[in-house]
Chimera marker file (.cmm) of the C-alpha trace (Angstrom):
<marker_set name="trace">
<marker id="1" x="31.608" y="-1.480" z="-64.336" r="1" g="1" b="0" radius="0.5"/>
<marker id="2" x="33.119" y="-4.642" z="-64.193" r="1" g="1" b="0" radius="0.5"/>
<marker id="3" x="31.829" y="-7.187" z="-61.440" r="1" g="1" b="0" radius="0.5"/>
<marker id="4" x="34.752" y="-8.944" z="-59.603" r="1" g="1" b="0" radius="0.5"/>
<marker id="5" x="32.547" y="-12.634" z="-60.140" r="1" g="1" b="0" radius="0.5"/>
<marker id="6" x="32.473" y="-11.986" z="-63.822" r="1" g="1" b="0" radius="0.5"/>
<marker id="7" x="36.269" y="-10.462" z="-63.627" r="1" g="1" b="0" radius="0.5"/>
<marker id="8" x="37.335" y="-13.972" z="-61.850" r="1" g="1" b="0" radius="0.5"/>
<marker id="9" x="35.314" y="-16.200" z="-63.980" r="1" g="1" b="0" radius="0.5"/>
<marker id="10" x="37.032" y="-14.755" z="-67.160" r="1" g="1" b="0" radius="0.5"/>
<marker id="11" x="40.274" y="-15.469" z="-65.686" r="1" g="1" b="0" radius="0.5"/>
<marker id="12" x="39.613" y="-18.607" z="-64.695" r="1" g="1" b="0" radius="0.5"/>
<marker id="13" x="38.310" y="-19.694" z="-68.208" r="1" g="1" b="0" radius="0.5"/>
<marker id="14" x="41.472" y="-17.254" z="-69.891" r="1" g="1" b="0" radius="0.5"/>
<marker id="15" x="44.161" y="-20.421" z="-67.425" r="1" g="1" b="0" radius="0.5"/>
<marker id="16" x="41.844" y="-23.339" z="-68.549" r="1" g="1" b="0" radius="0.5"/>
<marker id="17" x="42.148" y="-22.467" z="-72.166" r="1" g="1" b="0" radius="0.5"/>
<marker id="18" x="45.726" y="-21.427" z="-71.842" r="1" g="1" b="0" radius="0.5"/>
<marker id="19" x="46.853" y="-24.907" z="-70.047" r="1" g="1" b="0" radius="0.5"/>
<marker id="20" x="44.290" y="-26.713" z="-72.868" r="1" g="1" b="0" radius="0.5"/>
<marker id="21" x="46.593" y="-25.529" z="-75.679" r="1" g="1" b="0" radius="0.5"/>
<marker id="22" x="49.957" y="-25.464" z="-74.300" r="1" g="1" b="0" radius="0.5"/>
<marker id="23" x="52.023" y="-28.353" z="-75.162" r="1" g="1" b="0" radius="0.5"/>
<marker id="24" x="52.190" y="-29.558" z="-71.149" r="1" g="1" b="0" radius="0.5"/>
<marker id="25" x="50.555" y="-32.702" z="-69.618" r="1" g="1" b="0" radius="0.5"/>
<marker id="26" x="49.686" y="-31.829" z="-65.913" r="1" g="1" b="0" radius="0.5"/>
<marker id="27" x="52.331" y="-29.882" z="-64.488" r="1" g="1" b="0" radius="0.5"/>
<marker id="28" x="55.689" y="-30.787" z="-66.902" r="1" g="1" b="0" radius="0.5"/>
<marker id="29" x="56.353" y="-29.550" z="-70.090" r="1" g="1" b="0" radius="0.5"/>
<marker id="30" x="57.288" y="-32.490" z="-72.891" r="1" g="1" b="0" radius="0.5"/>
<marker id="31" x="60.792" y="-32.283" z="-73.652" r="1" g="1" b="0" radius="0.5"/>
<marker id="32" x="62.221" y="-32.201" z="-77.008" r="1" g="1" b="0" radius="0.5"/>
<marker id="33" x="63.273" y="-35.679" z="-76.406" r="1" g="1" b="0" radius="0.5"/>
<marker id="34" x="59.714" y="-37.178" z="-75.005" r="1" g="1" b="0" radius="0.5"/>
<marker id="35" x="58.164" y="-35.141" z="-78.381" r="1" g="1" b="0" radius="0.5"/>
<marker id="36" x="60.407" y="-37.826" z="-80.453" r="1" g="1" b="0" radius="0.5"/>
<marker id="37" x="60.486" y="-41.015" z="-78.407" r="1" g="1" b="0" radius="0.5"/>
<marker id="38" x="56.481" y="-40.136" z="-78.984" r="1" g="1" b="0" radius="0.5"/>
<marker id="39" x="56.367" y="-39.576" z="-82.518" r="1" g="1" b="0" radius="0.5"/>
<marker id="40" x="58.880" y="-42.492" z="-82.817" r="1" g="1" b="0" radius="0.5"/>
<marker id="41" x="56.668" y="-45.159" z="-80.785" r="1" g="1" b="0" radius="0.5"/>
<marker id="42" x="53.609" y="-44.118" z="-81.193" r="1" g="1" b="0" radius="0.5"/>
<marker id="43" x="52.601" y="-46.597" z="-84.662" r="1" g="1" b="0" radius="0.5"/>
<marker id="44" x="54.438" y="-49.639" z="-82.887" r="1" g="1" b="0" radius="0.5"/>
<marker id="45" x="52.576" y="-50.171" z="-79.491" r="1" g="1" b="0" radius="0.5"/>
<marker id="46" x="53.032" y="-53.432" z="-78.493" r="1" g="1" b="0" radius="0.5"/>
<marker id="47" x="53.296" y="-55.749" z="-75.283" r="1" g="1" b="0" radius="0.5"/>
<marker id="48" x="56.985" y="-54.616" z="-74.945" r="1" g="1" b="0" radius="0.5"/>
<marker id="49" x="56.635" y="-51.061" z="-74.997" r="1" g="1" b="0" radius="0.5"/>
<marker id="50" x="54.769" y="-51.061" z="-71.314" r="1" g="1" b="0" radius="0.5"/>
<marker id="51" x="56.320" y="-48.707" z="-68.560" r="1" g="1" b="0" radius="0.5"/>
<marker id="52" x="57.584" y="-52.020" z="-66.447" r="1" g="1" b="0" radius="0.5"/>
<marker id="53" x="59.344" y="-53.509" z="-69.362" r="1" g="1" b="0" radius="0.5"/>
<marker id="54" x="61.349" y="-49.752" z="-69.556" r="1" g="1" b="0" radius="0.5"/>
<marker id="55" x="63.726" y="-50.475" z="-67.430" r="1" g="1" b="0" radius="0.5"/>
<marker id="56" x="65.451" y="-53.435" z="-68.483" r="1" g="1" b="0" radius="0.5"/>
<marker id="57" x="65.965" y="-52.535" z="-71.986" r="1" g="1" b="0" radius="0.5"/>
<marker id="58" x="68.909" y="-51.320" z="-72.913" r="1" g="1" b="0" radius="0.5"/>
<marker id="59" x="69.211" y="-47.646" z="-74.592" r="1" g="1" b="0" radius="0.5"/>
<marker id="60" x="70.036" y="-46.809" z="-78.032" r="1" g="1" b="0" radius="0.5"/>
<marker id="61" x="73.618" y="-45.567" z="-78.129" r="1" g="1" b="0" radius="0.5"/>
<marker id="62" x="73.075" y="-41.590" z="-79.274" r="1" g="1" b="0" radius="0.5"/>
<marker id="63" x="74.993" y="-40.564" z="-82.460" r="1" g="1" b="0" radius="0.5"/>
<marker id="64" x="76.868" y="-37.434" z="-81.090" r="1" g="1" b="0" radius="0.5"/>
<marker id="65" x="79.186" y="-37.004" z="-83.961" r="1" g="1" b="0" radius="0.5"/>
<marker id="66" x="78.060" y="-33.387" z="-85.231" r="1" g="1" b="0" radius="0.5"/>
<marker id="67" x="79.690" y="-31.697" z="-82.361" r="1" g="1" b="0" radius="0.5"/>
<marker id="68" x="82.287" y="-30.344" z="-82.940" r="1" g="1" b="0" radius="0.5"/>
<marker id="69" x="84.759" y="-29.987" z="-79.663" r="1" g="1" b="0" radius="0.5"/>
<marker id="70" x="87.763" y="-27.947" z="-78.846" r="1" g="1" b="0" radius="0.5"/>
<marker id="71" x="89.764" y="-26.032" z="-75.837" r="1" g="1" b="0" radius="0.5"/>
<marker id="72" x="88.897" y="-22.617" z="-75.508" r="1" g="1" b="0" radius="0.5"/>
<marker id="73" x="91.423" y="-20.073" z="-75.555" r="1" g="1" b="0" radius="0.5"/>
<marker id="74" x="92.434" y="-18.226" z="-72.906" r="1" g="1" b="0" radius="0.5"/>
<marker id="75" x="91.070" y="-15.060" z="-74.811" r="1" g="1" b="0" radius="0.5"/>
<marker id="76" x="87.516" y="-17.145" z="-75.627" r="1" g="1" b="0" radius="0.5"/>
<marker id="77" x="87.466" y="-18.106" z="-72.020" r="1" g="1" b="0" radius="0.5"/>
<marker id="78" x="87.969" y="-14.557" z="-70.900" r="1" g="1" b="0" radius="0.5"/>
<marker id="79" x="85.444" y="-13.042" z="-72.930" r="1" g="1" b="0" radius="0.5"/>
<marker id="80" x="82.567" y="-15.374" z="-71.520" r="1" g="1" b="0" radius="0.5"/>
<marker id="81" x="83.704" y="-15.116" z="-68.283" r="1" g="1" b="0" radius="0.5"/>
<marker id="82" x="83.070" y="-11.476" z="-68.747" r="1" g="1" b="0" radius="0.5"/>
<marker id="83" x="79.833" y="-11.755" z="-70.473" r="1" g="1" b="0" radius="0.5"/>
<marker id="84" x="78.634" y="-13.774" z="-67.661" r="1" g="1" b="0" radius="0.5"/>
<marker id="85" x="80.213" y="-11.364" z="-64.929" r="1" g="1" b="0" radius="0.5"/>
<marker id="86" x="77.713" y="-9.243" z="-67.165" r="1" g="1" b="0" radius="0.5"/>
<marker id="87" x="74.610" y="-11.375" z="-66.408" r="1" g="1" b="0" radius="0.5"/>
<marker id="88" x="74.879" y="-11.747" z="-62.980" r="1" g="1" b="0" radius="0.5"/>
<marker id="89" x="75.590" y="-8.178" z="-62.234" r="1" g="1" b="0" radius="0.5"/>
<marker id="90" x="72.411" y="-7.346" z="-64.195" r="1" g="1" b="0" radius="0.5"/>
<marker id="91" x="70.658" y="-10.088" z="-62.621" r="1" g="1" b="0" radius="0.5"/>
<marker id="92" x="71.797" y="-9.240" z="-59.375" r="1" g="1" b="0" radius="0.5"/>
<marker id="93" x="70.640" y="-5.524" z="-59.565" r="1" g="1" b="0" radius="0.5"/>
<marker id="94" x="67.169" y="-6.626" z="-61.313" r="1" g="1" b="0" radius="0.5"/>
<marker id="95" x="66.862" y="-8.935" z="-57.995" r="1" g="1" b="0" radius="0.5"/>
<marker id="96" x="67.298" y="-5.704" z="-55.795" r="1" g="1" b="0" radius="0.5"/>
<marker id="97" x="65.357" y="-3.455" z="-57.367" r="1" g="1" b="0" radius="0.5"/>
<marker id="98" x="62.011" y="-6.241" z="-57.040" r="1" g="1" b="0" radius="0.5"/>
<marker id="99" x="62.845" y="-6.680" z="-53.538" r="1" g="1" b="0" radius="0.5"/>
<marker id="100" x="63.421" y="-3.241" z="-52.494" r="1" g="1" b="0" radius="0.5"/>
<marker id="101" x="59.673" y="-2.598" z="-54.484" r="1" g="1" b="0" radius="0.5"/>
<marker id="102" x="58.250" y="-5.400" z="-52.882" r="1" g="1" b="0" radius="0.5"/>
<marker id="103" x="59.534" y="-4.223" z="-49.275" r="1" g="1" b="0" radius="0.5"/>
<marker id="104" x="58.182" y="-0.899" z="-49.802" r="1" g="1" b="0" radius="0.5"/>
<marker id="105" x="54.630" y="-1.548" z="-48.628" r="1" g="1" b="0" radius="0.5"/>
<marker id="106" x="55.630" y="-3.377" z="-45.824" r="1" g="1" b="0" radius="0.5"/>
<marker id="107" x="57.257" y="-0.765" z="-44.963" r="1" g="1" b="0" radius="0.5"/>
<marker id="108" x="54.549" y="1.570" z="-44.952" r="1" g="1" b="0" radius="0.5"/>
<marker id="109" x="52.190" y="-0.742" z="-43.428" r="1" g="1" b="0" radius="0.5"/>
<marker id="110" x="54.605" y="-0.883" z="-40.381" r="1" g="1" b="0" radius="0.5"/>
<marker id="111" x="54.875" y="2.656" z="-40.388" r="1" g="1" b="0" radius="0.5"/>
<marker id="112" x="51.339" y="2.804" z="-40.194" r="1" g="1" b="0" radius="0.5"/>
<marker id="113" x="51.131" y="1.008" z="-37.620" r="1" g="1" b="0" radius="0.5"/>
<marker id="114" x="53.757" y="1.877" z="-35.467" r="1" g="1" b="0" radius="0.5"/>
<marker id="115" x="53.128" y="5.978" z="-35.529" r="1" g="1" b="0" radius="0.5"/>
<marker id="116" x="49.556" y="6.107" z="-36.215" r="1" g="1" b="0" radius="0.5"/>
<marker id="117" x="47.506" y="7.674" z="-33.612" r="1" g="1" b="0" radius="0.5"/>
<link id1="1" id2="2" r="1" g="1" b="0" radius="0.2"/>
<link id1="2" id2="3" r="1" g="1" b="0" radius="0.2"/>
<link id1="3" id2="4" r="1" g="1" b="0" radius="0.2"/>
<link id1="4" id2="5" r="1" g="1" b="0" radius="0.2"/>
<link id1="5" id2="6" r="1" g="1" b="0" radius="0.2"/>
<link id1="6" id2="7" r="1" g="1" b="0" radius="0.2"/>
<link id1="7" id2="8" r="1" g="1" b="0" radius="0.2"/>
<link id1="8" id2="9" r="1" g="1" b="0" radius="0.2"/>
<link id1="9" id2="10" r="1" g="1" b="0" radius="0.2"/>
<link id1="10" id2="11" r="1" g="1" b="0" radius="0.2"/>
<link id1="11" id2="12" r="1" g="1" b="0" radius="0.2"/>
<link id1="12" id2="13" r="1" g="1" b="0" radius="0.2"/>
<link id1="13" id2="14" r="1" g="1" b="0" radius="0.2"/>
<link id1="14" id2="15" r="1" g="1" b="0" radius="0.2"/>
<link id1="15" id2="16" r="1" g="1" b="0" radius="0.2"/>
<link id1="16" id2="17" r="1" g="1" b="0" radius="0.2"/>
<link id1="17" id2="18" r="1" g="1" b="0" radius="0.2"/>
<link id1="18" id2="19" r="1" g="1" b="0" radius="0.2"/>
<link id1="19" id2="20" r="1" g="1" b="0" radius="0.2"/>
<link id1="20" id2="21" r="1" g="1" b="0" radius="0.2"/>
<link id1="21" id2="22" r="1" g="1" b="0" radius="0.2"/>
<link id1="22" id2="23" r="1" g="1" b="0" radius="0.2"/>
<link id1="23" id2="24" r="1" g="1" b="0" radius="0.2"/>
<link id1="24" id2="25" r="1" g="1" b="0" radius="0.2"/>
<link id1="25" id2="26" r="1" g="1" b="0" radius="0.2"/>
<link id1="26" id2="27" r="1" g="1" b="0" radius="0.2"/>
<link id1="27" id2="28" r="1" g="1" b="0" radius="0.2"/>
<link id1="28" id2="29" r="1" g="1" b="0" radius="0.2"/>
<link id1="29" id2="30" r="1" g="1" b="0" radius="0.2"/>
<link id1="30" id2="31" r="1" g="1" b="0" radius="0.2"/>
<link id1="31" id2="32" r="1" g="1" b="0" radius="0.2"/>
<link id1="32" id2="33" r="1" g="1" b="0" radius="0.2"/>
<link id1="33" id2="34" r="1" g="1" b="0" radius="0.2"/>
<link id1="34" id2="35" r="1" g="1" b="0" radius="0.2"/>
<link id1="35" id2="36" r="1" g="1" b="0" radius="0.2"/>
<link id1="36" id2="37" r="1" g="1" b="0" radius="0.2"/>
<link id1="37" id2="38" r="1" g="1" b="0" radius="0.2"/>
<link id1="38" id2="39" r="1" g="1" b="0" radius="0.2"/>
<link id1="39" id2="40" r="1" g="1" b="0" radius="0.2"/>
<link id1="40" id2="41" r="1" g="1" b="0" radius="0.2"/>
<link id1="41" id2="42" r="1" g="1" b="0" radius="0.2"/>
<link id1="42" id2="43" r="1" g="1" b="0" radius="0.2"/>
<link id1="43" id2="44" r="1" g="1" b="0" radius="0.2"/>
<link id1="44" id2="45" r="1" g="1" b="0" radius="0.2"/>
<link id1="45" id2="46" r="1" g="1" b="0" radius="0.2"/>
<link id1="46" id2="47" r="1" g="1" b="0" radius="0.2"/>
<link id1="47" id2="48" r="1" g="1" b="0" radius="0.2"/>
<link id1="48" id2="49" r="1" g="1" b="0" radius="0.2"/>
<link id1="49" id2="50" r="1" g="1" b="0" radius="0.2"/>
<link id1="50" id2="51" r="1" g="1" b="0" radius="0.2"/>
<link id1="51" id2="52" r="1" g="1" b="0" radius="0.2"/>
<link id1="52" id2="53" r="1" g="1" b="0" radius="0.2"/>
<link id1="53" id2="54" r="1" g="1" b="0" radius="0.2"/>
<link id1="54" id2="55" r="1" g="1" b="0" radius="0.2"/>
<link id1="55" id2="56" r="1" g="1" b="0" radius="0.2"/>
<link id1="56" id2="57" r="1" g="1" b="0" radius="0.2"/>
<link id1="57" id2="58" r="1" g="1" b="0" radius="0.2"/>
<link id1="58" id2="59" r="1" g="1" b="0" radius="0.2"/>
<link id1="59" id2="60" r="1" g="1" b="0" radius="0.2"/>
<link id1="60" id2="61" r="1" g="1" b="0" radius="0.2"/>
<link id1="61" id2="62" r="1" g="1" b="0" radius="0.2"/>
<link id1="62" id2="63" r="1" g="1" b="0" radius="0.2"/>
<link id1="63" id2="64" r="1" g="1" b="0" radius="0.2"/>
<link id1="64" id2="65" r="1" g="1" b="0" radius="0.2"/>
<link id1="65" id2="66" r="1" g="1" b="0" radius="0.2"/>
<link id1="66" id2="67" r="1" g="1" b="0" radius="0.2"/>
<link id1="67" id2="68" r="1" g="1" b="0" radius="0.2"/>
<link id1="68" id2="69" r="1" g="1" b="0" radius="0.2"/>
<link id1="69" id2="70" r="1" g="1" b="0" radius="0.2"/>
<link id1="70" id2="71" r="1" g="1" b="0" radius="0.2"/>
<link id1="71" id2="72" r="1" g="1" b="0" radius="0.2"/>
<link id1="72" id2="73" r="1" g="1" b="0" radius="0.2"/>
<link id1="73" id2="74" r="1" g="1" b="0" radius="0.2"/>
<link id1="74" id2="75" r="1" g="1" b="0" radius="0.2"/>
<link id1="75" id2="76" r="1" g="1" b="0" radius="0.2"/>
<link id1="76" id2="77" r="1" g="1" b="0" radius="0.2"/>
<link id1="77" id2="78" r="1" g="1" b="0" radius="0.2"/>
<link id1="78" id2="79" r="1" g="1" b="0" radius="0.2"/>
<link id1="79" id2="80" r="1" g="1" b="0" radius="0.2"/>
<link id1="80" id2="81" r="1" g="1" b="0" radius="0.2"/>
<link id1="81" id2="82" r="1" g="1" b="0" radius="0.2"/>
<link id1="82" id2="83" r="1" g="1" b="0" radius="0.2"/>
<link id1="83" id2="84" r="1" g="1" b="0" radius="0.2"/>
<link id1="84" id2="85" r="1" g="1" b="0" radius="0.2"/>
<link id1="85" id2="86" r="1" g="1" b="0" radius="0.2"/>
<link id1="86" id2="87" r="1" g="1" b="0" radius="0.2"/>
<link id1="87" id2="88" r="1" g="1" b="0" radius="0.2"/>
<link id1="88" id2="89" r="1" g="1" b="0" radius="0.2"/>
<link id1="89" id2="90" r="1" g="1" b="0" radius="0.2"/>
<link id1="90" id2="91" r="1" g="1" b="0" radius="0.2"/>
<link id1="91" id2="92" r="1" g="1" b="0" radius="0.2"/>
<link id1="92" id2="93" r="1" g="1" b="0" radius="0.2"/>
<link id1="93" id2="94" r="1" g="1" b="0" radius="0.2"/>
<link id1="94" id2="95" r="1" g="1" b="0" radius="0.2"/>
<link id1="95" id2="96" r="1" g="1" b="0" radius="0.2"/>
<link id1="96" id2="97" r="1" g="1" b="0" radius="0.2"/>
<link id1="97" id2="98" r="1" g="1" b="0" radius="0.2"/>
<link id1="98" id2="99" r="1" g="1" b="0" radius="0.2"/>
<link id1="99" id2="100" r="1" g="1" b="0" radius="0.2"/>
<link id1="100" id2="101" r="1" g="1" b="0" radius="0.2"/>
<link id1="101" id2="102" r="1" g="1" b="0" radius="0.2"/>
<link id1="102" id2="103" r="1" g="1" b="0" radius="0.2"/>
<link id1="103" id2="104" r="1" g="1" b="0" radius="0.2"/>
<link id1="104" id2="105" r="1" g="1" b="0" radius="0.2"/>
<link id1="105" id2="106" r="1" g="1" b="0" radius="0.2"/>
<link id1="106" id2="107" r="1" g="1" b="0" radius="0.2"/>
<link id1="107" id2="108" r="1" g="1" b="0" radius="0.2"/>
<link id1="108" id2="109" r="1" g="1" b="0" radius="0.2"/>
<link id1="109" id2="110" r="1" g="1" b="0" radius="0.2"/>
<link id1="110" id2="111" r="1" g="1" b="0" radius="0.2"/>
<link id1="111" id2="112" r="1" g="1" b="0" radius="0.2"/>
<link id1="112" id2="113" r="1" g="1" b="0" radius="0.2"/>
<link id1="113" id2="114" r="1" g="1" b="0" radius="0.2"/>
<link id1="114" id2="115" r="1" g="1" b="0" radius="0.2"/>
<link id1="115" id2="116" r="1" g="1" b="0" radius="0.2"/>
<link id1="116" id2="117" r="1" g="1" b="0" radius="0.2"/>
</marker_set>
């Protein structure tokens, strides 16, 4: 059998090796956007590129050209609004179920308590 010191130990090294090679510094994830800007500035480090001198430099205007925009149709808008009706219904009934499971010890520890002899 299992010892619970070597059970916690394993664990413990199983989180230390999963935060080691996930892609997160601390407790935030890198964005898709900090990936870049890293990648971008990281051959070109320089007196400039200091955290003080971030704030007064002016950002690079952000090609958004491939999107393509249009209205929805009343049909298009509809449909998603029914899709996310949906969600929420699922959501909301996934949300019950856990708490009604989670409240169903208590419940039987305060039945314990209350009608034990």
């Amino acid at each position: 059998m299992i010892s619970p010191k070597s059970l916690s130990t394993s664990a413990l090294v199983i989180c230390i090796a999963a935060l080691a090679f996930s892609g997160s510094s601390g407790f935030t994830a890198r964005s898709a956007i900090q990936s870049r800007s890293v990648f971008v500035t990281s051959g070109t480090r320089d007196a400039s590129s200091t955290s003080l001198s971030q704030f007064g430099k002016k950002k690079e205007e952000e090609d958004l050209s491939f999107i393509e925009t249009r209205d929805l149709t009343r049909e298009e808008m509809i449909e998603i609004n029914r899709r996310n009706e949906e969600v929420m219904n699922r959501e909301l009934g996934a949300m019950t179920g856990i708490s009604v499971l989670f409240s169903i010890p208590i419940l039987y520890l305060c039945w314990v308590a209350f009608f034990s002899d």
